[in-house]
C-alpha positions in Angstrom: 0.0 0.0 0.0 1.7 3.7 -1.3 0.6 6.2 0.7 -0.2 8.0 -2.8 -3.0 5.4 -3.1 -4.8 7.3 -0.1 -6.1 10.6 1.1 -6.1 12.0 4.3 -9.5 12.7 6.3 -9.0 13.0 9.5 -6.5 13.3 12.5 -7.6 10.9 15.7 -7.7 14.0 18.6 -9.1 12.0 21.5 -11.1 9.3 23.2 -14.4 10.1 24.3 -16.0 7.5 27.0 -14.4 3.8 28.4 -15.3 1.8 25.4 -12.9 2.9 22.5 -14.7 5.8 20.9 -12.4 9.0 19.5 -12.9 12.3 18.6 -11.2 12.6 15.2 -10.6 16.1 13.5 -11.9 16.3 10.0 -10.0 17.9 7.3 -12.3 17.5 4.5 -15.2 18.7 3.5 -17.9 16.6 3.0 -16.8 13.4 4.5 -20.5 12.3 5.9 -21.2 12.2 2.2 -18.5 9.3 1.5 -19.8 5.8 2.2 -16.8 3.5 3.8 -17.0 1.0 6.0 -12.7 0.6 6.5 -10.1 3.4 7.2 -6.6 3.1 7.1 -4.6 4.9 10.2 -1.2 5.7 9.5 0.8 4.2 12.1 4.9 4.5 12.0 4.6 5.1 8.0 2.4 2.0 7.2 -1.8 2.4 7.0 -3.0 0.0 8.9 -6.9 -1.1 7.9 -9.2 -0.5 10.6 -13.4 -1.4 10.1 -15.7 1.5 10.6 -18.3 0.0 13.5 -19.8 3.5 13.6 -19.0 6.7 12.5 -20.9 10.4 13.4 -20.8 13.9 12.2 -20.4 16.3 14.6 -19.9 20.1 14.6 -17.0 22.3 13.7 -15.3 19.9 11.5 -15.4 16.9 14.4 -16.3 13.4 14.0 -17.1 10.8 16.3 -15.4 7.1 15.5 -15.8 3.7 16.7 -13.9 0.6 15.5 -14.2 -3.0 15.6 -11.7 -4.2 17.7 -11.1 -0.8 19.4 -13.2 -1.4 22.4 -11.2 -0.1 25.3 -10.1 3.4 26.4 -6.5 1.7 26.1 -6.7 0.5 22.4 -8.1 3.8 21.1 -5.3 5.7 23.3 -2.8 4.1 21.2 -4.5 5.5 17.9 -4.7 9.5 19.0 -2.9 11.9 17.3 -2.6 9.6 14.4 -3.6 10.6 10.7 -6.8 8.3 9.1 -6.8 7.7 5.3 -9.3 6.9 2.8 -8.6 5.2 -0.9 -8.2 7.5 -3.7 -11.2 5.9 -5.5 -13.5 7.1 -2.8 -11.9 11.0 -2.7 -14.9 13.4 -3.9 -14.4 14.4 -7.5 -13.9 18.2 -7.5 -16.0 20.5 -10.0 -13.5 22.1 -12.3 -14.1 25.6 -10.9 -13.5 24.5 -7.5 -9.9 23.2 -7.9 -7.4 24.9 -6.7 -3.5 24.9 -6.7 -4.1 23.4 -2.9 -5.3 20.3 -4.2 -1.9 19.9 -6.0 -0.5 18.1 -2.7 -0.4 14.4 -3.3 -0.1 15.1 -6.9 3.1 13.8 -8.9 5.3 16.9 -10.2 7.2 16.4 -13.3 9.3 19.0 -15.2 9.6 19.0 -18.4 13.2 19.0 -18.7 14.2 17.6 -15.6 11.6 14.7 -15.5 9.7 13.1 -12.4 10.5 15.1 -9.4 8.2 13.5 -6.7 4.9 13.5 -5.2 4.1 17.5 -3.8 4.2 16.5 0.0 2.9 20.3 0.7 1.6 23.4 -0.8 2.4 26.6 0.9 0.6 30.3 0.6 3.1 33.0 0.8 2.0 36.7 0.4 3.6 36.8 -3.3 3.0 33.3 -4.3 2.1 29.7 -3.9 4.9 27.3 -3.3 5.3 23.7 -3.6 7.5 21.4 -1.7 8.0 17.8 -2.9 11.0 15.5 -1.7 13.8 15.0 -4.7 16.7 12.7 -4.6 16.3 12.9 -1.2 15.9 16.8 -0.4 13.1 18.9 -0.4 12.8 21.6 -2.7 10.1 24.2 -3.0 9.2 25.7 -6.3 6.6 28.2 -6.9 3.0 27.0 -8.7 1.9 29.7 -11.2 0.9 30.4 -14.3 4.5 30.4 -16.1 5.7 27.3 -13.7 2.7 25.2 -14.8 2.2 23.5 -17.7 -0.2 20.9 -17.5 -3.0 19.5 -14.7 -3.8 16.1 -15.1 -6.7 15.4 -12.6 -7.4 12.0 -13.7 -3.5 10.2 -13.0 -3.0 13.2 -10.3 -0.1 14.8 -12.4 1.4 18.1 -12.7 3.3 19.4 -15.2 5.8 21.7 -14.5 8.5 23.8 -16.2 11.1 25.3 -13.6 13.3 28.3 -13.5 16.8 27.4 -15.1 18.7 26.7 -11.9 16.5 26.4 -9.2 17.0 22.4 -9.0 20.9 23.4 -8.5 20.5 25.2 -5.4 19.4 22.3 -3.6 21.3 19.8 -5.1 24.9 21.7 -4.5 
């Protein structure tokens, strides 16, 4: 399982009652819509699949979770502060006019002369720009999302297309 399989929903924030239920904190929009009956919890880099024995909305972007074979305050303890994923197939499609150069991150960057670069692990708002960092050959570099930067937006395969100042790759790789 990559972890560019997945999208992230939810952080676990903390138990509520004896019997294993948690508090997560959603992140996206819309998730009551989503039908699943698994998540996978990110646990020391793997996702670990977890069935849903109940799951309820609550206010101010908060959930309520139970899962099967989380039935003790002790079991869920060992879950909070740990990220909960989704499969790609099940992430919401976006209409076209409300994508945004946010919903780059998880995307696969590649320049047109330089080639793959990496997935884009975060996208960043500065006052003058939008940056993008993605990790390549083993260092991050950031590199600024635009109109002259980007070339092409495949939604479909989750690619980016990208043509980068002459140079910038150097600085990070001296």
């Amino acid at each position: 399982m990559k972890l560019t399989d997945y999208f992230k929903v939810a952080t676990i924030g903390k138990t509520k009652g004896l019997k294993g239920e948690m508090q997560l904190y959603v992140d996206l929009d819309g998730l009551e819509d989503i039908k699943f009956n698994a998540v996978f919890i990110d646990i020391a880099g793997k996702l670990v699949p977890y069935f849903v024995a109940s799951y309820k909305p609550a206010p101010k972007n908060t959930a309520y979770l139970y899962l099967e074979d989380v039935d003790t305050i002790e079991k869920a303890s060992a879950l909070l502060k740990k990220d909960v994923y989704l499969p790609n197939k099940l992430k919401p499609k976006k209409q076209e006019e409300e994508f945004t150069l946010f919903d780059l991150e998880g995307f696969l960057a590649i320049d047109v002369d330089e080639g793959e670069l990496g997935i884009i692990t975060a996208v960043h708002e500065y006052p003058q720009q939008i940056i993008a960092a993605c990790d390549y050959q083993g260092t991050e570099i950031l590199f600024p999302l635009n109109e002259k930067t980007i070339k092409g937006i495949d939604v479909v395969k989750n690619i980016v297309t990208v043509d980068l100042p002459v140079g910038l790759l150097d600085i990070y790789l001296d």
